[in-house]
C-alpha positions in Angstrom: 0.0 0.0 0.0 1.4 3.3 -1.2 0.7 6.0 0.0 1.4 10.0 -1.4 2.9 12.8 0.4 3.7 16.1 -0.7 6.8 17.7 0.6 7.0 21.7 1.8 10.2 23.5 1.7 10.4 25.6 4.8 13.4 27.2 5.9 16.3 25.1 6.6 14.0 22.3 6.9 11.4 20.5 5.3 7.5 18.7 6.0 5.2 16.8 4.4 1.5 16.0 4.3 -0.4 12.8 3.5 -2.9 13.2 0.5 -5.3 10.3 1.4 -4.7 10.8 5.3 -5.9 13.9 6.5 -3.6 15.0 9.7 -0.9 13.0 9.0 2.5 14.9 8.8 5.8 14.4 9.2 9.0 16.7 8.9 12.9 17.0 9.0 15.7 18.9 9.0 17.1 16.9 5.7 15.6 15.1 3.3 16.7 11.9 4.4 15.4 12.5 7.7 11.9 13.3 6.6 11.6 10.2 4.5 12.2 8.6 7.6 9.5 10.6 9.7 6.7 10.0 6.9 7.3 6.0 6.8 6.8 6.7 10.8 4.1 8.6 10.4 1.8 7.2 7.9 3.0 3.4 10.3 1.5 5.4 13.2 -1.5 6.7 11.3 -3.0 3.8 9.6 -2.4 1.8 12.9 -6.0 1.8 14.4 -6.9 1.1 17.7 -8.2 -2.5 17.9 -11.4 -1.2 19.0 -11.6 0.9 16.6 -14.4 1.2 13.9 -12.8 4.0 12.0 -10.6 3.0 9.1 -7.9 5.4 7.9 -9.0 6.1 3.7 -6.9 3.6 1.4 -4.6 5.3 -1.0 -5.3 6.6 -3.7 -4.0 5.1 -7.3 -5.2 8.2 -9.1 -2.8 10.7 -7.4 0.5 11.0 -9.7 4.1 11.5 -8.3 5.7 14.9 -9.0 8.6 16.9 -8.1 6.9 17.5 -4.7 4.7 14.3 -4.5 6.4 11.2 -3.1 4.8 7.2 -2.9 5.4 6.0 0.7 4.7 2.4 1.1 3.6 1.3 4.3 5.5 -1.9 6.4 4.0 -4.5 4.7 3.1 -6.0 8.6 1.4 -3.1 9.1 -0.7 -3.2 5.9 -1.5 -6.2 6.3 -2.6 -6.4 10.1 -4.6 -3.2 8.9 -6.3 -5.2 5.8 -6.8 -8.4 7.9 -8.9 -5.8 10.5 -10.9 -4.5 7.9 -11.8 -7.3 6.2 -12.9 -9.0 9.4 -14.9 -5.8 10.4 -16.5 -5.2 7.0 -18.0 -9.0 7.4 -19.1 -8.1 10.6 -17.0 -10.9 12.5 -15.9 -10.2 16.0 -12.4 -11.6 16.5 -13.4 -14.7 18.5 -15.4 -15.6 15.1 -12.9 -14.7 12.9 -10.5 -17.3 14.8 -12.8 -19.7 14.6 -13.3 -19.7 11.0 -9.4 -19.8 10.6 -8.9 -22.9 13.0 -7.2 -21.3 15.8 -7.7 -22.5 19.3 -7.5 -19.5 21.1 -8.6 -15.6 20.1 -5.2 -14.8 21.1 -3.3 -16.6 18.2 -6.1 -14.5 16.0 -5.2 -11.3 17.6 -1.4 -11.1 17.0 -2.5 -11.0 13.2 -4.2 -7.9 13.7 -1.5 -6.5 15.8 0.7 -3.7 14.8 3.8 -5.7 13.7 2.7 -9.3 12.3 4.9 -11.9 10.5 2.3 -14.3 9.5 3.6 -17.8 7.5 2.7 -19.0 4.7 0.0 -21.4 6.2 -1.3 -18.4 8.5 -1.6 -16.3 5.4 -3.4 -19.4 3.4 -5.8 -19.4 6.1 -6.5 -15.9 5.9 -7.4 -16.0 2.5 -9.5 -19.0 3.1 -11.6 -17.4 5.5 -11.4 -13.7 3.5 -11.1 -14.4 0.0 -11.5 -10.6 -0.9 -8.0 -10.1 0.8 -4.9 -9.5 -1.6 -2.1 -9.9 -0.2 -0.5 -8.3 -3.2 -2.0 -5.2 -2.2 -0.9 -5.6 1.4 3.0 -5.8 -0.1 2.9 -3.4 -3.0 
């Protein structure tokens, strides 16, 4: 998941803005620096609270890079613990449901897949698409 930012000169130093994320900012003395800050900042933003109903947007593939307009990918384990969340919410499945549909024994094992930082297998990520066949994992990677 890519998403855009457009980058402010200001000063000495520099920010940016998210497009498709309203509030999310970063900034940096040096360039470098603020590429750093964004890839923190749109991890942080997209991270929901597990509780959380709210979705941040997805990105959007109609926005064009420019001089000023950068892609910033989110960690793919972020991206895809965020995708997991929302297809499990968009089918109206609590978390105890959605581990049961997958095979795990416990809720727990369900909930580190929706956690911040995942590393799911291969036959974790099988499962998932088993029980959510909507999810892509290409567009979790990408």
């Amino acid at each position: 998941m890519k998403y855009h930012f457009k980058i402010h000169k200001e000063g000495d130093g520099f920010w940016a803005e998210c497009l498709e994320l309203p509030g999310c900012v970063a900034q940096g003395d040096k360039v470098d620096e603020l590429y750093d800050n964004m890839y923190d900042a749109l991890d942080s933003y997209v991270s929901e609270p597990e509780d959380s109903k709210d979705f941040a947007a997805f990105p959007d593939d109609s926005i064009k890079t420019a001089k000023n307009i950068v892609e910033i990918a989110l960690d793919p384990e972020v991206a895809f613990s965020f995708l997991l969340r929302y297809y499990r919410v968009k089918e109206r499945m609590t978390q105890h449901q959605a581990a049961k549909k997958m095979g795990f024994d416990n809720v727990y094992s369900y909930q580190r897949l929706e956690s911040r930082k995942c590393n799911p297998s291969l036959k974790i990520i099988s499962k998932v698409k088993e029980a959510f066949p909507d999810f892509s994992l290409d567009y979790a990677v990408v």
